[in-house]
C-alpha positions as a Markdown table, in Angstrom:
| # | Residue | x | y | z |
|---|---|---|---|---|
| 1 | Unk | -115.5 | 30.0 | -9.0 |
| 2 | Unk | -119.1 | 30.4 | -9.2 |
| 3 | Unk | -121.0 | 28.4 | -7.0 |
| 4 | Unk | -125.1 | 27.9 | -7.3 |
| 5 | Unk | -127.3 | 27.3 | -4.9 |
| 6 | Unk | -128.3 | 24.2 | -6.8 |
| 7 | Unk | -124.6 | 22.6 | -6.2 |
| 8 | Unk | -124.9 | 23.3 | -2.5 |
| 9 | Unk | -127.9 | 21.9 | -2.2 |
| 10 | Unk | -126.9 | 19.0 | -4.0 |
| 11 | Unk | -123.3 | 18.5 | -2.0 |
| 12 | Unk | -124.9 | 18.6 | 1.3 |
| 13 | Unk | -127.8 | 16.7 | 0.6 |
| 14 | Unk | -125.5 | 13.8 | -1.6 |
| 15 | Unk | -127.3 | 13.6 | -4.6 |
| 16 | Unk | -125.2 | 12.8 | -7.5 |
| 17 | Unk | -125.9 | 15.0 | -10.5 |
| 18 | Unk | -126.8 | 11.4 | -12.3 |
| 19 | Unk | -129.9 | 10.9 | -9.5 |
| 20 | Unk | -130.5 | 14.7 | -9.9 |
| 21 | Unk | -131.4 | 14.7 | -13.5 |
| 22 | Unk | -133.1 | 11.4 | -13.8 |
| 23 | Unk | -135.5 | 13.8 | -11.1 |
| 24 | Unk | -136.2 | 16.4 | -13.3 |
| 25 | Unk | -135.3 | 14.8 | -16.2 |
| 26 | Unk | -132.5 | 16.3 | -18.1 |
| 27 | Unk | -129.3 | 14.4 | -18.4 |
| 28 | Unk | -126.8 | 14.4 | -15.8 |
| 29 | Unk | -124.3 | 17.5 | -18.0 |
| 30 | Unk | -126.9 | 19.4 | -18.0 |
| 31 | Unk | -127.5 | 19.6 | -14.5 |
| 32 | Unk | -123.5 | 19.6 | -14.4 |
| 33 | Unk | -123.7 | 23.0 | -16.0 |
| 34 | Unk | -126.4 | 24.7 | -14.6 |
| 35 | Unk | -124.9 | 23.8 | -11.0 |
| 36 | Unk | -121.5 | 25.5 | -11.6 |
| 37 | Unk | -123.3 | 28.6 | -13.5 |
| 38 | Unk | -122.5 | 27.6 | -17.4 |
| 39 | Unk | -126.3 | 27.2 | -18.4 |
| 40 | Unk | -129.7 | 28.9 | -17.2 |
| 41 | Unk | -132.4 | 26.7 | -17.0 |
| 42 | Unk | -136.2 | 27.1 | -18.7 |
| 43 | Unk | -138.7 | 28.2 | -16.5 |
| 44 | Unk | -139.9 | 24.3 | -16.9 |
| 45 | Unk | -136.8 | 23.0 | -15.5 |
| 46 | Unk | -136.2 | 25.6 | -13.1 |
| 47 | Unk | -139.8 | 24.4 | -12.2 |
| 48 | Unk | -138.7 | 20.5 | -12.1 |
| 49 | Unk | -135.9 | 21.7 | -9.6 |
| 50 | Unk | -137.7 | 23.9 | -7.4 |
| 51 | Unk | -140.4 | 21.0 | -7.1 |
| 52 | Unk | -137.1 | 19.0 | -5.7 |
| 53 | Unk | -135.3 | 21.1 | -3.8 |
| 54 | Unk | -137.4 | 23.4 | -2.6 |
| 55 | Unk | -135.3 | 26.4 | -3.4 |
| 56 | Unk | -136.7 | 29.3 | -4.2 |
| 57 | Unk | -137.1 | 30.4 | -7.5 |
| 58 | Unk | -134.5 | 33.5 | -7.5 |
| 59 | Unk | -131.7 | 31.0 | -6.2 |
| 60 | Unk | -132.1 | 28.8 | -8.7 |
| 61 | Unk | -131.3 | 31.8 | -11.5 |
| 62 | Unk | -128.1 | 33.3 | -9.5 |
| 63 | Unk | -124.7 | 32.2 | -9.0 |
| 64 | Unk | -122.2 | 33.5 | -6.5 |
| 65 | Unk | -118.8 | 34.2 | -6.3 |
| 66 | Unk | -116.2 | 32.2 | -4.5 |
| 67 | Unk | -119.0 | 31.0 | -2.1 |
C-alpha cells in the first residue's frame, strides 16, 4: 500500500483529515486521496500543506511502498 508522507505526518501528529482540509482548505476526500497516493496536489495546495506541515516540498509529491 502506498503510504505518503502527508498520512504519516497526519497519524502521528492526530489530525483528522476533516481538521486537515478545513487547514488548507480542500474538503476532507480530497486530502483522503492525496494522503494514500490517489491524487497529486496543485502547486497551490501542495503550498497550503507545506505551510502546515512543514514538509518539504519533494515529500509532499512521492509516495512509498509498503512504508
Amino acid at each position: 500500500m502506498k503510504k505518503t508522507a502527508l498520512a504519516k505526518f497526519l497519524e502521528i501528529a492526530g489530525i483528522s483529515d476533516t481538521d486537515f482540509a478545513q487547514k488548507i482548505r480542500v474538503t476532507p476526500g480530497y486530502v483522503n486521496l492525496i494522503k494514500h497516493g490517489r491524487r497529486v496536489p496543485s502547486a497551490k495546495i501542495a503550498h497550503r500543506i507545506r505551510k502546515e506541515t512543514g514538509l518539504p516540498m519533494e515529500d509532499i509529491f512521492t509516495t512509498q511502498e509498503g512504508r
